[in-house]
Structures are given as C-alpha cells and as structure tokens.
Steps between C-alpha positions, in 0.01 A plus 500: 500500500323820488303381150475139634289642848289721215404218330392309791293746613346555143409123483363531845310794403344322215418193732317690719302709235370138367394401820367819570283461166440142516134393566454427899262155522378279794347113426349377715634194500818326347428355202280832377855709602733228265223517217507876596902530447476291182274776326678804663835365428727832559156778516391388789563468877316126691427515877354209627262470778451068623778259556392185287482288824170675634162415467374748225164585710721558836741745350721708832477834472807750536504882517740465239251349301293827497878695467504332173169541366534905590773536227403234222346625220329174436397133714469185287266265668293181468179587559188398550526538884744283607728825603169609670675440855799714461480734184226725573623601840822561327384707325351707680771556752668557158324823406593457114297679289606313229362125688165545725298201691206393363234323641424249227833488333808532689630835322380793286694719324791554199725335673295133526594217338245203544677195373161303491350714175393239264592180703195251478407451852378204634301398820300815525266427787137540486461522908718741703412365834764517741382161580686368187764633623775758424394552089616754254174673314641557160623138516818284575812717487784261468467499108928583506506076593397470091831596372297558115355813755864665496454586160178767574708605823783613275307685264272658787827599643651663174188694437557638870814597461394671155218692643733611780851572260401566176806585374627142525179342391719336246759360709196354702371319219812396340582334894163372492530319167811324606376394865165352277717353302710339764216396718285334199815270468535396915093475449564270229762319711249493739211347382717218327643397844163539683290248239547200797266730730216470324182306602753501909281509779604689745414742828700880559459647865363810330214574268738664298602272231264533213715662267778234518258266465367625176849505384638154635118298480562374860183447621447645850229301720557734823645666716718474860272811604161471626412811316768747341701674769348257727734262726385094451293340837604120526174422349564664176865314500330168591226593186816596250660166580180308444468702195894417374459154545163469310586704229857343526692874538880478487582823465500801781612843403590725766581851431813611671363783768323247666591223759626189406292319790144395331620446135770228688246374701232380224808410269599262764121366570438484089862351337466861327842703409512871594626780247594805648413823274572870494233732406739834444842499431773474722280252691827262459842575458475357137243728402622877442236583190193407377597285303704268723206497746324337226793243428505440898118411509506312152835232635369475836178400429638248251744392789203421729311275213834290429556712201 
C-alpha cells in the first residue's frame, strides 16, 4: 500500500511539474484556441476568452478575463482590430509585461501573436468617416470565414509558440505540419462541395463576408445593414427587396449573432431561402474547430440553394 500511495504521488508530482512548465496561452476567440491546441499539443496550456455565439465586435468583458491575461505568457488573436472593443482594456487591467495595449495594433510585446501576418486583406477602405459606418482601418477582419486562411493562422501560431518556447520549437513545427496537412485535405473537401456557389447572388446582414466569398464565388449584391454596424430603416428593407427581385436574389445569409427578424422578413417578400452561418467556432453545436465551422457554413449554404 505504502509503495502504491508513493507512486501516486510521484505521478502526481510529475503532472503538476508539466503543467507547471507548460506554456500558459489566451485566444481570443474559439477557433484561434482549437488551432492554438492543435500546434501546442501537450507544451502548451489554451484559455479562451468569447463563447462562439457572440458577436465578435460586442465581446462581454469579465475580470477573469484580465485574471487570465495576468498569468499567460502569450494571447493568440485575430487582429486587425476586430478585438479592439475588449482586448486592449484587458490588457491593461492585465498589467503583463509580457502583452501591452497598443494604440494601432491591439498588443505589443513577446508574448503577441497576430494571426493576420501575411493574410491578403481585402476591403481596405479609402474613407474612415464614421458616416460609413463602424469600419476597420487596416481592412475587413473576418479573413478566418476563408478556410484556405487557416493555413497562415497555423503557421503564425507555431512561430509564436517558438519565439515564446524554444525548446519545443520542434514539436511546434512537427504539430504544425500535420494540422497543414490535415486542413489542406478538409480545404480540398471544401472547395469540391462549394463549386454550386459560384456565380449565387446573394445578401449577408453584415459587411463581413468577403473572404467566404472569394472562396465560395457567391456573389454578394448587399447587405441587411444600412451601413456596417448599422441597424436597417424600412426604407433600406423596402430598397433590398426591390433590389432581390430585380436582380432575382435567392439567397440570404445571416450570420448567427444576429436576429433572425429582417433576413425572414425579405426572404418571405423575395421567395429567397435563408442560410444561417457561424463566423467563429462553437457558433453551433456542430461546430467545435475550425474546421467544422467551415463544413457548417459550406452544407448550409448549399442547403439554402437546393444543393
């Protein structure tokens, strides 16, 4: 008995020296922390910070949140602003040395990891008016709705994790060759299924669908909102079925943080089908990773067209 309660405590012992060493990181959101986990595998430690039913631009803050951030030694995030409402502040209340605010980007320091180095950004505006409207300078930040994207996330993340634990540098790019590896297959998958879409006319509640339309070829026309992060007036909804009819739309996509209430409306007024869309993971029970918040988008999309 005596040698059986030594051993237990030895394991024990061991367990909590390995999470003692293991790399302490927050993502921001859920499909950065499963992408995160993926690279890490055993080296590394994934908080997450948003539930993948919020809005991404309306994230609640928690002092726990800031709890978090204090001890990490790293925070994987998306970037180009769209943490801008709840990050910074974070951080600061965080007091990590390692992470500090930044005006322009949302962190500076070691322990950063911007998931949008080298993504091709699209929709960079040219006027920053508040009259257009709630826009991101550096561009549209919703590039994570192109799964082809999760490929630079991964290897943005593995670098991180490199720079931060460079004595497993190795195991981060041996975990980062088999995620690539596994994701260029589901992207594969992906586009195969996804062929139907293109040439689709369609309309998203958000102006936040670029990237998945450069991956699926739906073509867009508009948009529920009168102006991003702008609510519709009945004259815009009377315009957008005008516009559906002429231009014989069939398709609404609504993204799942938002209500169901205008998208039902002008499918009912158009004949149009509505196909309800996560933009982070966890969004739907169904969709745990980043990958299978792809496959959700991809089949309900095809779902909506008859497909």
């Amino acid at each position: 008995m005596k040698r059986m309660i030594l051993t237990v405590l030895a394991a024990l012992a061991l367990s909590i020296q390995a999470d003692a060493a293991a790399l302490k990181i927050v993502a921001t959101f859920p499909e950065l922390a499963d992408i995160s986990k993926e690279i890490g595998g055993s080296n590394v430690s994934v908080t997450g910070i948003a539930r993948g039913t919020e809005d991404p631009h309306q994230i609640v803050m928690k002092p726990s949140f800031a709890t978090k951030l204090n001890e990490a030694d790293g925070v994987v995030y998306n970037g180009l602003t769209l943490e801008h409402s709840f990050i910074p502040a974070l951080l600061e209340a965080a007091a990590n040395a390692r992470m500090v605010p930044d005006t322009f980007q949302t962190c500076v320091g070691p322990g950063c990891i911007d998931c949008s180095a080298g993504i091709h950004i699209l929709e960079k505006p040219a006027d920053l008016s508040r009259a257009q409207g709630e826009l991101h300078p550096a561009g549209n930040p919703h590039y994570e709705l192109n799964p082809e994207n999760g490929v630079i996330v991964a290897k943005n993340i593995a670098e991180g994790f490199s720079r931060l634990d460079p004595a497993h540098a190795e195991d981060y790019k041996k975990n980062l060759a088999a995620y690539t590896a596994k994701l260029k297959a589901a992207v594969a998958e992906l586009k195969k299924m996804a062929a139907p879409l293109k040439g689709v006319k369609a309309i998203s509640h958000h102006a936040d669908i670029a990237y998945l339309a450069a991956f699926t070829g739906i073509d867009f026309v508009d948009t529920v909102e009168l102006k991003p992060g702008v609510p519709p007036t009945p004259p815009h909804l009377s315009k957008l079925v005008d516009e559906m009819k002429a231009q014989q739309v069939k398709l609404v996509v609504r993204e799942s943080q938002y209500s169901a209430n205008d998208a039902d409306w002008l499918a009912e007024q158009t004949g149009a089908k509505v196909a309800v869309i996560g933009v982070m993971a966890h969004a739907f029970a169904d969709t745990p990773t980043f990958i299978a918040f792809q496959e959700h988008n991809i089949k309900a999309l095809l779902a909506a067209i008859g497909k």
